[in-house]
TIPALUM-701120 format. One line per field, with one value per residue (C-alpha): residue in three letters; chain; x, y, z. Coordinates in Angstrom, 1 decimal. Example, Ala and Ser with C-alpha at 12.3 -4.5 7.8 and 13.67 -1.06 7.14 Angstrom:
BEGIN
aa c(ALA | SER)
ch c(A | A)
c1 c(12.3 | 13.7)
c2 c(-4.5 | -1.1)
c3 c(7.8 | 7.1)
% end
This chain:
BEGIN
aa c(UNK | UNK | UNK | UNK | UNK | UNK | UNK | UNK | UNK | UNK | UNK | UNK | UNK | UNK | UNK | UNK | UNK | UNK | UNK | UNK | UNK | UNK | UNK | UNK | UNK | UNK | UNK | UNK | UNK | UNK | UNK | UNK | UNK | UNK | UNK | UNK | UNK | UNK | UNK | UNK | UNK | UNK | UNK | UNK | UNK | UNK | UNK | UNK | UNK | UNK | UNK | UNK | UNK | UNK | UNK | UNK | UNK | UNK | UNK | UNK | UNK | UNK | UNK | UNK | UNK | UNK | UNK | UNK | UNK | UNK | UNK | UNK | UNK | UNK | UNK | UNK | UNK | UNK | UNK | UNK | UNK | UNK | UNK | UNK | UNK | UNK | UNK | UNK | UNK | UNK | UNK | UNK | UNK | UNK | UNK | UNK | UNK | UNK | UNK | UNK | UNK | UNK | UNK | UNK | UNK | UNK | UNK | UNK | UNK | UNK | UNK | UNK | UNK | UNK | UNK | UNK | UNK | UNK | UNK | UNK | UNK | UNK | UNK | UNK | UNK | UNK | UNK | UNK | UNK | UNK | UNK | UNK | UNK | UNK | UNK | UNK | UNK | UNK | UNK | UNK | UNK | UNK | UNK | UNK | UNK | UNK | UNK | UNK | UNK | UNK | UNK | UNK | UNK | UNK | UNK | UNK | UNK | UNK | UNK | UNK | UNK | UNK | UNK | UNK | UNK | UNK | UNK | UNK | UNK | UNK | UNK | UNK | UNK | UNK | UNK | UNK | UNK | UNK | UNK | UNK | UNK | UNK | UNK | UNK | UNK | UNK | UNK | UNK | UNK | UNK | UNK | UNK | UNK | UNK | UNK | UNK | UNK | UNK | UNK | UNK | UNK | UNK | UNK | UNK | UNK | UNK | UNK | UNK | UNK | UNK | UNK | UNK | UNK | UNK | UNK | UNK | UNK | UNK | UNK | UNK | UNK | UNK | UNK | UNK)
ch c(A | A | A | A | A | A | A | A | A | A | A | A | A | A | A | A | A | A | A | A | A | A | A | A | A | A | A | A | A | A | A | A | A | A | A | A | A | A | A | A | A | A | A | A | A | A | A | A | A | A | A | A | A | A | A | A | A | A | A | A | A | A | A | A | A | A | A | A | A | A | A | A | A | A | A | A | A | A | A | A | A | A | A | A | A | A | A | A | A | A | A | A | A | A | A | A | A | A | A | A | A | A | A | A | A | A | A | A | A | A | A | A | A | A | A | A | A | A | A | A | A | A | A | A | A | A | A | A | A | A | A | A | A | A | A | A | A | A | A | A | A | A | A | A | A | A | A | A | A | A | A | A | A | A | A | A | A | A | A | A | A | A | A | A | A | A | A | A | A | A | A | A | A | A | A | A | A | A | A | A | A | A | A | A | A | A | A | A | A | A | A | A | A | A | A | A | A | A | A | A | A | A | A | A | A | A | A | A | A | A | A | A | A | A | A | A | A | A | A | A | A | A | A | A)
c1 c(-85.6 | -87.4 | -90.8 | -92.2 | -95.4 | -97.5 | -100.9 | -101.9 | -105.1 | -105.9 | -109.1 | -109.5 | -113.0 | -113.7 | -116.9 | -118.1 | -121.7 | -123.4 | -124.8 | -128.7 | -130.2 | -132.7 | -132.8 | -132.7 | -131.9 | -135.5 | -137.2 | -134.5 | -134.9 | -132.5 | -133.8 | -132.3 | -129.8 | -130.2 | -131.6 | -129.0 | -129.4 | -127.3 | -126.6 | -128.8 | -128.3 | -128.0 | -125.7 | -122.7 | -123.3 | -120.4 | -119.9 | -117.1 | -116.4 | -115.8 | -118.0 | -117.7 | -120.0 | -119.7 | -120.4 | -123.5 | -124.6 | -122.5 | -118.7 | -117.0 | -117.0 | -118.8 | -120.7 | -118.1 | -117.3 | -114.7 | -113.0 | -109.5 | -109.0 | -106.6 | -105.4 | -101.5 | -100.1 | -96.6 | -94.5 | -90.6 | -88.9 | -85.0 | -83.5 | -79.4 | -78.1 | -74.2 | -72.5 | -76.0 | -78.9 | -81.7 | -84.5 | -88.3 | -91.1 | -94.3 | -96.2 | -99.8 | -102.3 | -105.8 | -106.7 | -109.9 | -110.7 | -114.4 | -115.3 | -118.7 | -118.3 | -120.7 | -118.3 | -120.1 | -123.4 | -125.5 | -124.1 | -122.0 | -123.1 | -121.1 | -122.3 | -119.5 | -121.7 | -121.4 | -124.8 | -125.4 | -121.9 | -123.1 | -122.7 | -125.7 | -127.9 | -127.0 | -128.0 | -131.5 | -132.0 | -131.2 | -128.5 | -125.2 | -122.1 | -120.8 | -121.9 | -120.5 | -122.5 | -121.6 | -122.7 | -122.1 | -118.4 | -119.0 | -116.2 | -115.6 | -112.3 | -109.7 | -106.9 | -104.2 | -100.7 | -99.0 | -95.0 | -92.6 | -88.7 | -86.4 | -82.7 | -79.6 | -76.9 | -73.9 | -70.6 | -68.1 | -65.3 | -64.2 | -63.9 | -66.5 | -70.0 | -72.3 | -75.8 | -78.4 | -82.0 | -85.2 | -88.2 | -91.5 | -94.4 | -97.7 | -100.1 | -103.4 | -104.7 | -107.4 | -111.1 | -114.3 | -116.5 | -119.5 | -117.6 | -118.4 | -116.0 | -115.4 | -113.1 | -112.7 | -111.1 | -108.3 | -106.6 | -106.9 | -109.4 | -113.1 | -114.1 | -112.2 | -113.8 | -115.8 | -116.5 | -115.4 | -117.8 | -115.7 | -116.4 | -117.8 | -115.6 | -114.8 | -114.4 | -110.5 | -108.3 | -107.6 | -111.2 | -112.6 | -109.9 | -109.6 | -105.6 | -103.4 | -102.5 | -98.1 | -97.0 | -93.3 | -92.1 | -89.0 | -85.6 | -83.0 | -80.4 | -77.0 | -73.5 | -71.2)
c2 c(14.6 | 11.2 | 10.1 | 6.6 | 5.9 | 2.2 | 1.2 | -2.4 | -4.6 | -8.1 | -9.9 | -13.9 | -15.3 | -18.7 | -20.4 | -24.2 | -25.2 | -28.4 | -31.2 | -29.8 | -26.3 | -28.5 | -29.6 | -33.0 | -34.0 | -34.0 | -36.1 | -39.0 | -38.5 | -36.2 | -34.1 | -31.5 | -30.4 | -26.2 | -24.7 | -22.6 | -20.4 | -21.8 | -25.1 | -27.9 | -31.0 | -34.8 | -34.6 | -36.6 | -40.3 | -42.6 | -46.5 | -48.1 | -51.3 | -54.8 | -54.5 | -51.4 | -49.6 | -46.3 | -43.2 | -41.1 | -37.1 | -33.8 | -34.1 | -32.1 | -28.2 | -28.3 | -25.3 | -22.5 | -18.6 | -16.9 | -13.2 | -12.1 | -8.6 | -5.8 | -2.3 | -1.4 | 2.3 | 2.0 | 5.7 | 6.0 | 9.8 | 10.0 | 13.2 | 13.8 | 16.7 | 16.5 | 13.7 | 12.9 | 10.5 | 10.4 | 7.9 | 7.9 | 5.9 | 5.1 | 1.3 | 1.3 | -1.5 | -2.1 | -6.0 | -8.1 | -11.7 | -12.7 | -16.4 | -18.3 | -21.7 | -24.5 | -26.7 | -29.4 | -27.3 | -29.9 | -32.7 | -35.6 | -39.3 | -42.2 | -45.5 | -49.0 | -51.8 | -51.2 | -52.2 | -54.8 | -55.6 | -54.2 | -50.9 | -50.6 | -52.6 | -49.7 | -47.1 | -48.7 | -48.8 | -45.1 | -46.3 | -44.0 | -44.3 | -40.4 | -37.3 | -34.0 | -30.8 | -27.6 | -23.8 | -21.7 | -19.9 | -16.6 | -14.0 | -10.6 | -10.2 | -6.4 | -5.6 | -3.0 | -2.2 | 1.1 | 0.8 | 4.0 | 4.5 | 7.2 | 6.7 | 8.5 | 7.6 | 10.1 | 9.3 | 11.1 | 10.4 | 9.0 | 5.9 | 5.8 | 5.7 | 5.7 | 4.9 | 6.2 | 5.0 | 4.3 | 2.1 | 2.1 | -0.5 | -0.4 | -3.5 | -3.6 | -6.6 | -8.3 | -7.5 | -8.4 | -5.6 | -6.6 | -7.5 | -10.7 | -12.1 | -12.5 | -13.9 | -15.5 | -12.9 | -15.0 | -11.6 | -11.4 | -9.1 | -8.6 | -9.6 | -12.7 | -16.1 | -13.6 | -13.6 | -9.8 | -9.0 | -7.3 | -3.4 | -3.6 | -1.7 | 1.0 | 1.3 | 1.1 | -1.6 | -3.2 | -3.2 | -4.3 | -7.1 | -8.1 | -8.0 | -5.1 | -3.5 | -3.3 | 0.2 | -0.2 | -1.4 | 1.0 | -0.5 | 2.2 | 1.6 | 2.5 | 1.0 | 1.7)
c3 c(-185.8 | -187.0 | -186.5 | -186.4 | -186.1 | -186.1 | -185.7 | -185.4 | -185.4 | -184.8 | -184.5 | -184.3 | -183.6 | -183.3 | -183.1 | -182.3 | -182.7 | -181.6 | -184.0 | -183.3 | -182.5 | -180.6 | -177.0 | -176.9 | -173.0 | -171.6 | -174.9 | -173.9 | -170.3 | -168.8 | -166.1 | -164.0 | -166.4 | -167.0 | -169.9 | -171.6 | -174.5 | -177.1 | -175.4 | -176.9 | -178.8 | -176.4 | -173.4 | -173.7 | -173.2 | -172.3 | -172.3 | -170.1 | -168.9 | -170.2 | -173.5 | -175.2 | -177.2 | -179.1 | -177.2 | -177.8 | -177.8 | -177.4 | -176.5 | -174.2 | -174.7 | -178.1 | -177.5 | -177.6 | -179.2 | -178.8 | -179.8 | -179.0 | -179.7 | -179.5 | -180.8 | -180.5 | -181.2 | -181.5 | -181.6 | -181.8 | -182.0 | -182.6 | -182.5 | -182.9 | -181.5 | -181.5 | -179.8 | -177.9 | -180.0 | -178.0 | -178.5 | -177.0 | -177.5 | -176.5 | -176.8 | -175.8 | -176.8 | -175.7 | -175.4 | -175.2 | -174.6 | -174.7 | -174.1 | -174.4 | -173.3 | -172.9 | -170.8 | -169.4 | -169.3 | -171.5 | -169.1 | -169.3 | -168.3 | -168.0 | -167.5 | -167.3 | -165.9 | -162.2 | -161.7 | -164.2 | -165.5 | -168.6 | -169.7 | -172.0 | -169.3 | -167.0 | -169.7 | -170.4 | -166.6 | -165.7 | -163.8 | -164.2 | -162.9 | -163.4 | -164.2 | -164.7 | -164.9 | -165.1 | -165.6 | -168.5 | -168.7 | -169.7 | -169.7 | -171.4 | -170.2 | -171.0 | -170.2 | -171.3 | -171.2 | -171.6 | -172.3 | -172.3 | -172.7 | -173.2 | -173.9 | -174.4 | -176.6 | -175.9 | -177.8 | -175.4 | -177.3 | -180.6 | -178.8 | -175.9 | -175.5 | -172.7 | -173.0 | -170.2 | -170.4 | -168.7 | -169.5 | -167.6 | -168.3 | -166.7 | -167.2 | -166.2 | -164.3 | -166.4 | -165.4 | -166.4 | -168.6 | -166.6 | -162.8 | -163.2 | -161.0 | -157.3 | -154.9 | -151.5 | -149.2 | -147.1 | -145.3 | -141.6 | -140.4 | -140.1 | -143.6 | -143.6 | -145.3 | -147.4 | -151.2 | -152.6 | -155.8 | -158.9 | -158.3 | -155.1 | -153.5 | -156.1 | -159.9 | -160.1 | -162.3 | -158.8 | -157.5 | -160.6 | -161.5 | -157.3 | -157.5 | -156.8 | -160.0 | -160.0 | -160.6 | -159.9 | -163.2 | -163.8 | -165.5 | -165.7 | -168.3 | -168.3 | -170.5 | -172.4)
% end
């Protein structure tokens, strides 16, 4: 009989700051944008159009931080007995995927001379031609997967052997640690056109996560 046994850990973090820890939309005029925790610096200022100039504040998605996660057990027995080797094993890891994301929460503006043919003329004026805003992105997302197979090698004669196995892998949808996620319900019936809240209808990987969870993964194995 032989025993293996492994344990694994990984752990990447990665974090994106803006230019300033102070709010700068309102002192240059921006209203209306929301007032985020950790999202500050200028919103994202944009010239287009026939004169260009060089673009001003926060681009895109600076405000970010994220972890990826996860624990693996990994545990292999072999045991020989006569003409049969059989193999079992076990492969469980625990996963996590946590995202803070700004997006477009401090605001993007765009201005290309629409109004004045001239970009900066539109700027000075107020006068924009786009603008994205967004809410935060905020995710604390786990999942897990539990893998299992068992084989038989059986050398039935000096010249044949058959191999029987069977491998079984369950994989939890992914879910939010706080059920912050909903979805719109587009099954016939009485709740149709309806959002369904994460955990509002029970506490289980498919009520938390809003998808069925697939419990049907069996491979059998047989050759020779």
């Amino acid at each position: 009989l032989v025993g293996e046994f492994r344990f694994g850990f990984r752990r990447l973090r990665m974090t994106k700051s803006p230019l300033t820890k102070e709010r700068l939309a309102e002192q240059f005029g921006f209203k209306g944008l929301g007032n985020y925790e950790g999202v500050t610096g200028l919103p994202g200022i944009a010239f287009a159009g026939r004169i260009g100039y060089e673009n001003l504040g926060e681009v895109f998605d600076t405000t970010q931080f994220k972890v990826s996660q996860g624990y693996q057990y990994l545990e292999n027995l072999t045991w020989i007995h006569g003409s049969h080797t059989v193999k079992v094993g076990s492969d469980i890891s625990f996963n996590r995927s946590d995202v803070f994301s700004g997006a477009q929460a401090i605001g993007q503006f765009q201005f290309n001379g629409r109004y004045t043919n001239v970009s900066l003329a539109d700027f000075y004026l107020g006068m924009v031609n786009q603008v994205q805003v967004s809410n935060l992105s905020l995710n604390d997302m786990r999942f897990r997967k539990f893998m299992f197979h068992v084989q038989d090698d059986w050398k039935a004669t000096p010249w044949l052997t058959l191999n029987f196995g069977l491998r079984y892998e369950l994989h939890s949808p992914l879910s939010d640690k706080f059920n912050r996620t909903d979805k719109l319900n587009l099954e016939s019936g009485p709740d149709f056109g309806k959002l369904i809240y994460a955990a509002s209808r029970g506490d289980s990987w498919s009520d938390r996560a809003l998808i069925n969870t697939d419990i049907n993964n069996f491979a059998p194995r047989v050759g020779l």
